[in-house]
C-alpha positions as CSV (number, residue, x, y, z in Angstrom):
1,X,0.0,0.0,0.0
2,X,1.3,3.8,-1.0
3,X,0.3,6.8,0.9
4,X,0.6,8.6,-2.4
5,X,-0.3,8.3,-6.4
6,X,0.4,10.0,-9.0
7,X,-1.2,13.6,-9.4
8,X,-1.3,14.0,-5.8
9,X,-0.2,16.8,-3.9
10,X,1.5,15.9,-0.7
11,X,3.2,17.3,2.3
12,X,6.9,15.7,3.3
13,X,6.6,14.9,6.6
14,X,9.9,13.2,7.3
15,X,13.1,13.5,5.3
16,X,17.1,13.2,6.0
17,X,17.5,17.2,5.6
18,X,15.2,18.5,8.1
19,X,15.0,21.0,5.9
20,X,12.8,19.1,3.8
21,X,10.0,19.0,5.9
22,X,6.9,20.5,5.4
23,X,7.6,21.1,1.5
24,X,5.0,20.5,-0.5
25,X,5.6,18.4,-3.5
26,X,3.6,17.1,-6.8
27,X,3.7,13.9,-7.1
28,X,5.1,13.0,-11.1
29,X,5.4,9.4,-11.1
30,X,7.4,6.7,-10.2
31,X,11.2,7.1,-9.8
32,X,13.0,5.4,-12.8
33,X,16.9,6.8,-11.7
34,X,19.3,5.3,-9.3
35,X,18.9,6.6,-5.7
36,X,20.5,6.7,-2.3
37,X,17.8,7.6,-0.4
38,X,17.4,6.4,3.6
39,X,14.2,5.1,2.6
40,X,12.5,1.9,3.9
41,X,13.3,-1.2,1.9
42,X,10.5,-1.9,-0.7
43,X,9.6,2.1,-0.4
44,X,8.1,3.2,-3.4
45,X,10.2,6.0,-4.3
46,X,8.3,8.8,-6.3
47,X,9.1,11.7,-8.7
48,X,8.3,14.9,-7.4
49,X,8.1,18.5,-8.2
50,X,8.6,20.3,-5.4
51,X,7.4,24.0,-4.4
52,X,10.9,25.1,-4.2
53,X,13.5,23.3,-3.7
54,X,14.5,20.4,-1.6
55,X,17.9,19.6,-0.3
56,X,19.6,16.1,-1.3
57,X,23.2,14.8,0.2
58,X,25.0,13.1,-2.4
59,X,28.0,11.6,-0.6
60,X,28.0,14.7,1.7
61,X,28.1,17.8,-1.5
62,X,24.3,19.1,-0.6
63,X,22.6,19.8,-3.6
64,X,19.1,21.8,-4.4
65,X,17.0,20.5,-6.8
66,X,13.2,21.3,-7.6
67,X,12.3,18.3,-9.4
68,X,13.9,14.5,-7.4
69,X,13.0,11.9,-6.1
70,X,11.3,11.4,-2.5
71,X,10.1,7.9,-0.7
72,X,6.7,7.1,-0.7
73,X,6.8,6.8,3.5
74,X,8.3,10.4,3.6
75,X,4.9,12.0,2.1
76,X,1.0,12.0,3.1
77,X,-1.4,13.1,0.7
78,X,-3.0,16.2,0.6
79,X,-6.8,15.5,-0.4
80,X,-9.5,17.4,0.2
81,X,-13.1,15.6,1.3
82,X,-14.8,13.8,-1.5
83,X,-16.7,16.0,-3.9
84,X,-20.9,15.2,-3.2
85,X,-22.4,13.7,-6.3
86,X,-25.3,15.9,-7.7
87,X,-28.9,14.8,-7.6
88,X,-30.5,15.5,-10.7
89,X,-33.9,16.6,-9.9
90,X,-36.9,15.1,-12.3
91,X,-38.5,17.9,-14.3
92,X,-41.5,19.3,-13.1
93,X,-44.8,17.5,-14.7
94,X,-46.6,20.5,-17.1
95,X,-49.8,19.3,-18.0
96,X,-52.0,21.0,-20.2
């Protein structure tokens, strides 16, 4: 099970740079590049856009980037309540 799909918006609410937290991200897609991320093992690691941008450790160089990848368990959706479905009324009878 994933906390997040793709299209979402979501919130990081963990991540190795502290500075991460609280960034909000759009989620692409799945990850297809390599990755050292601390990240549970079987994470789903995601794509994501983020709203500016997030702080990575490559082998202890920090680097910014706007668009990387981020785990899965690091993010929670952010999803407003389902939309109510709209009752069509009948048309009024006219009888003449």
């Amino acid at each position: 099970m994933t906390y997040c799909k793709p299209g979402d918006l979501a919130v990081v609410v963990e991540a190795y740079n502290a500075c991460n937290i609280g960034t909000i991200v759009h989620v692409i897609g799945l990850y297809t590049g390599q990755s050292d991320l601390c990240a549970p093992k079987g994470d789903v690691i995601w794509e994501a856009q983020a709203s500016h941008p997030l702080t990575y450790d490559y082998s202890g160089v920090l680097r910014r980037r706007r668009i990387g990848p981020v785990p899965d368990s690091q993010l929670r959706p952010i999803r407003g309540a389902p939309q109510a479905k709209t009752v069509k009324e009948p048309n009024d009878l006219v009888t003449t």
